[in-house]
C-alpha positions in Angstrom: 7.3 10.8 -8.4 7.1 8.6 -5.8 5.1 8.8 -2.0 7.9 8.3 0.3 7.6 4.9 2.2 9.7 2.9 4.6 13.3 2.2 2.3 13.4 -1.1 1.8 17.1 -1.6 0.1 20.6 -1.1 1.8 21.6 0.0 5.3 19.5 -1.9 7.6 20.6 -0.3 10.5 19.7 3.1 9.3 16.4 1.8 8.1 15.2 0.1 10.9 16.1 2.9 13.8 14.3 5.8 11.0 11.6 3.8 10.5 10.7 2.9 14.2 11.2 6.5 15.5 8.6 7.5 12.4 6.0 4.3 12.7 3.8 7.0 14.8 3.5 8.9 12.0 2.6 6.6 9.3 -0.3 5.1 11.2 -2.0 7.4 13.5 -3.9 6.1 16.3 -4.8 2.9 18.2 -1.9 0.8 17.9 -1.6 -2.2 19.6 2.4 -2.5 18.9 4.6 -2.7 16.0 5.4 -6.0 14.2 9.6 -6.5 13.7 10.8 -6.0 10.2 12.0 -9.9 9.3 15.2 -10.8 8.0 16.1 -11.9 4.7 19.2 -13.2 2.8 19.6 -10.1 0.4 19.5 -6.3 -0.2 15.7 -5.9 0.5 13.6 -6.5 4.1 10.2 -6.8 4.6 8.9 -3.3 6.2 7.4 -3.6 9.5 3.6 -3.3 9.8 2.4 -0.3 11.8 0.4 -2.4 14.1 -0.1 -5.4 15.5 -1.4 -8.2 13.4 -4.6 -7.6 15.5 -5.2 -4.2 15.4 -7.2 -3.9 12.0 -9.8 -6.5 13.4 -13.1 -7.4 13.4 -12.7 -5.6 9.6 -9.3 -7.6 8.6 -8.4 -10.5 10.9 -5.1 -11.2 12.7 -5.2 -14.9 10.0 -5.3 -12.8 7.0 -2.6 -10.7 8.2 -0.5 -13.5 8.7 -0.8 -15.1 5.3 -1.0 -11.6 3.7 1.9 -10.2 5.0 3.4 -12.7 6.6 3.2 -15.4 3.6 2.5 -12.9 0.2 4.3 -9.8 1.3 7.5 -11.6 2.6 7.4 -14.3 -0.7 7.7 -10.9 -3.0 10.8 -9.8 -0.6 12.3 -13.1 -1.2 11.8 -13.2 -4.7 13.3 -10.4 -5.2 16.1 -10.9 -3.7 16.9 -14.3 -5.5 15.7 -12.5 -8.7 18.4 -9.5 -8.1 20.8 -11.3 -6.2 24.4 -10.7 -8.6 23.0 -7.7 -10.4 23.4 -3.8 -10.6 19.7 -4.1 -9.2 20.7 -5.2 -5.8 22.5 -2.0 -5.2 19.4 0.3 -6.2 16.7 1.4 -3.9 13.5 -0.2 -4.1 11.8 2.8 -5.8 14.7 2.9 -8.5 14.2 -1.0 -9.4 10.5 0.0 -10.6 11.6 3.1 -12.3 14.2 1.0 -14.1 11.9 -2.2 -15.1 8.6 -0.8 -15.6 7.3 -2.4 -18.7 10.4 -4.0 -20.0 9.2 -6.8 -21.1 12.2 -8.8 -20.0 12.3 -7.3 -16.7 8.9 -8.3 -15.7 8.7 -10.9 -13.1 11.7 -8.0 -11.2 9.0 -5.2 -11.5 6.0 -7.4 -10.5 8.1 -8.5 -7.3 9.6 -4.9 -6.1 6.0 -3.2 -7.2 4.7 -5.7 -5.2 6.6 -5.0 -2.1 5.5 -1.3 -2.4 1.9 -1.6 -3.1 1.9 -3.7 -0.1 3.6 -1.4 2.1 1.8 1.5 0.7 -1.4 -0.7 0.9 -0.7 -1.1 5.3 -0.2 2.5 5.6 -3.5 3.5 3.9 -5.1 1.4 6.9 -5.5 2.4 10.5 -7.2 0.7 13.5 -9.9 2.8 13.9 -10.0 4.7 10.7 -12.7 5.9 8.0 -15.0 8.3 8.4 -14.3 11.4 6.6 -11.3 13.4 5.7 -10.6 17.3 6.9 -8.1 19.8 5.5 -6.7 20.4 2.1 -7.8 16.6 0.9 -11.6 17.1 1.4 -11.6 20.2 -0.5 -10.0 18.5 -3.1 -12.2 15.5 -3.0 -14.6 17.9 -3.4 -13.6 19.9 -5.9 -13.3 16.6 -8.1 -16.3 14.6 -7.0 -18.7 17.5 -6.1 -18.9 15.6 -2.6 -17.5 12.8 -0.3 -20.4 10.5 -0.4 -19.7 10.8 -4.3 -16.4 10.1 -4.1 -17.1 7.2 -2.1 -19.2 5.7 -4.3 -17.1 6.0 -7.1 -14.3 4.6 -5.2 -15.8 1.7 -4.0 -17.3 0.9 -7.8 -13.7 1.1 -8.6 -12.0 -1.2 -6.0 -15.0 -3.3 -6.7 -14.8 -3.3 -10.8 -11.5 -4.1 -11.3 -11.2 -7.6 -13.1 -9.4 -10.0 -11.3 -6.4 -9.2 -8.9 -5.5 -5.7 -8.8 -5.5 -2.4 -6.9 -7.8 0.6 -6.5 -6.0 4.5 -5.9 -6.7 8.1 -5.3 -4.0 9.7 -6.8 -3.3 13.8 -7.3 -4.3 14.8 -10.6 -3.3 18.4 -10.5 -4.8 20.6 -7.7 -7.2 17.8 -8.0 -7.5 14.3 -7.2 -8.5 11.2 -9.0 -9.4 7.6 -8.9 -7.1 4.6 -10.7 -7.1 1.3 -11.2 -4.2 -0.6 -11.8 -4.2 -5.3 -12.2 -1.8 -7.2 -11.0 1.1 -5.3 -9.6 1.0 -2.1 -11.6 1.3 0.9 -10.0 0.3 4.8 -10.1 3.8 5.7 -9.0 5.6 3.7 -12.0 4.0 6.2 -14.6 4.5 9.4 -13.0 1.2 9.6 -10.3 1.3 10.8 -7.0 -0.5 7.8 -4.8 -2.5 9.5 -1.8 -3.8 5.6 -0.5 -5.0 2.6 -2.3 -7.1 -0.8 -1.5 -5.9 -4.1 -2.4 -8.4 -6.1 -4.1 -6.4 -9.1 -4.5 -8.0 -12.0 -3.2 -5.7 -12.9 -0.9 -6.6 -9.6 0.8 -10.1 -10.9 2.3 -11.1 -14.0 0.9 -10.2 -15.5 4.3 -12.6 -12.8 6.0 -15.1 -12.2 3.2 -14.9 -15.2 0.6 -16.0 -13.9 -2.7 -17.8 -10.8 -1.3 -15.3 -8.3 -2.4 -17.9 -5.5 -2.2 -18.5 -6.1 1.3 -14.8 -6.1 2.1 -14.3 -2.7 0.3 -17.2 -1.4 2.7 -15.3 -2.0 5.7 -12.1 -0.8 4.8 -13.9 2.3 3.7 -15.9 2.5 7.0 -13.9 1.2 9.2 -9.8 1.4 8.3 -9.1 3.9 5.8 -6.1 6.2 6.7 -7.4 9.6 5.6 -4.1 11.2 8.0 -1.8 9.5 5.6 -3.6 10.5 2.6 -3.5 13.7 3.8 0.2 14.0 4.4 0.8 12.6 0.7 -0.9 15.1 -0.7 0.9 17.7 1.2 4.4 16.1 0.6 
C-alpha cells in the first residue's frame, strides 16, 4: 500500500488548494514559506516543497535544493509527462503508474520516472528544518521493539543509507507491528512491492555532493542529527 503524499496527476485545482491547506501537516515546524508547485505541459506537476529552499540549511543548502528539486525532481515530472503523454497512463494517478509498470521490463524508463517523482516527494517530507533527535509515541516503541534501542537503530540506519552501492535510497518501513530497514538502487521503491514507507534518505549523489562531495557518511549524519522528520514517520505509521 502506498503512504499517502501530495497527488500529483489530474485536477490541479483540487490539488494545489488540498495540498496548501495540509503543507502544515506534512512538515511540522520552522518553516520559512512554501515553494509554488511549477507548471508543466502534461498530467503530472511537481509537488511543492514544504519549505523554503533555505530552510533545511546549514545541513542541506538552498544550491542543492535548487538543482535537486529544482533541476532533478522537475526533469523526472517532465519526462514523464513526454513519456505518457497519448497513453492510458496519463489518466492514472501517480501511485497507479508504479503499481502498473513495476518491473515490466518494457515499462521501465515510465516506472523509474513516476517512482522517481515519489521518492522525491516522499524524500522532502521525511525532512524538517529543525528535525532529528529522537522519536516519541507508538514509533519508538516500535523502533525499539525491533532494534532493542534507538541509538541501535541509528546505527543500523546510517550503515544502510551509507552501504548502498551506488545511487539509491535508504527506508524504515512497517514490517508488521514492527519496523524495518530497506534499501532499494536506483529508483526502486518500498511501496512498489507492497511496504509501508514510514521516511527514507536519498543517497543519490546529487543529494549532497554539492554540500559534502564524496562524504556520503557525513551527509547521512546530518540528516539524522539534524533534519529527520520523525512527526511524519509517525503519522505513516499510524495511517
Amino acid at each position: 500500500m502506498f503512504t499517502a503524499l501530495p497527488d500529483c496527476s489530474l485536477d490541479r485545482r483540487r490539488f494545489l488548494t488540498t495540498l496548501l491547506a495540509g503543507s502544515a501537516a506534512l512538515a511540522v515546524g520552522g518553516l520559512t514559506g512554501i515553494r509554488p508547485a511549477r507548471a508543466a505541459s502534461g498530467p503530472f506537476t511537481l509537488p511543492p516543497l514544504p519549505y523554503a529552499d533555505n530552510a533545511l540549511s546549514p545541513a542541506i543548502s538552498a544550491q542543492t535544493i535548487g538543482f535537486h528539486y529544482g533541476k532533478h525532481h522537475q526533469g523526472y515530472v517532465n519526462k514523464l509527462n513526454e513519456l505518457v503523454a497519448g497513453t492510458p497512463l496519463a489518466d492514472q494517478s501517480l501511485e497507479a503508474v508504479i503499481k502498473t509498470t513495476a518491473d515490466k521490463a518494457d515499462q521501465i524508463a515510465v516506472f523509474n520516472n513516476a517512482a522517481q517523482i515519489w521518492n522525491h516527494t516522499f524524500y522532502w517530507n521525511s525532512l524538517r528544518p529543525q528535525g532529528g533527535g529522537k522519536p516519541t509515541g507508538a514509533l519508538i516503541q516500535a523502533i525499539e521493539k525491533s532494534f532493542g534501542s534507538f541509538d541501535a537503530f541509528k546505527a543500523e540506519f546510517a550503515k544502510a543509507a551509507a552501504s548502498q552501492f551506488g545511487s539509491g535510497w535508504a527506508w524504515l518501513v512497517k514490517d508488521g507491528d514492527g519496523v524495518a530497514i530497506r534499501k532499494t538502487g536506483n529508483a526502486d521503491t518500498p511501496a512498489a512491492h507492497g511496504q509501508k514507507p514510514l521516511l527514507t534518505i536519498d543517497v543519490w549523489e546529487h543529494a549532497y555532493y554539492l554540500d559534502y562531495q564524496n562524504r556520503r557518511v557525513d551527509y547521512i549524519a546530518a540528516v539524522l542529527d539534524q533534519l529527520i522528520n520523525w512527526d511524519f514517520a509517525a503519522r505513516n505509521l499510524a495511517a
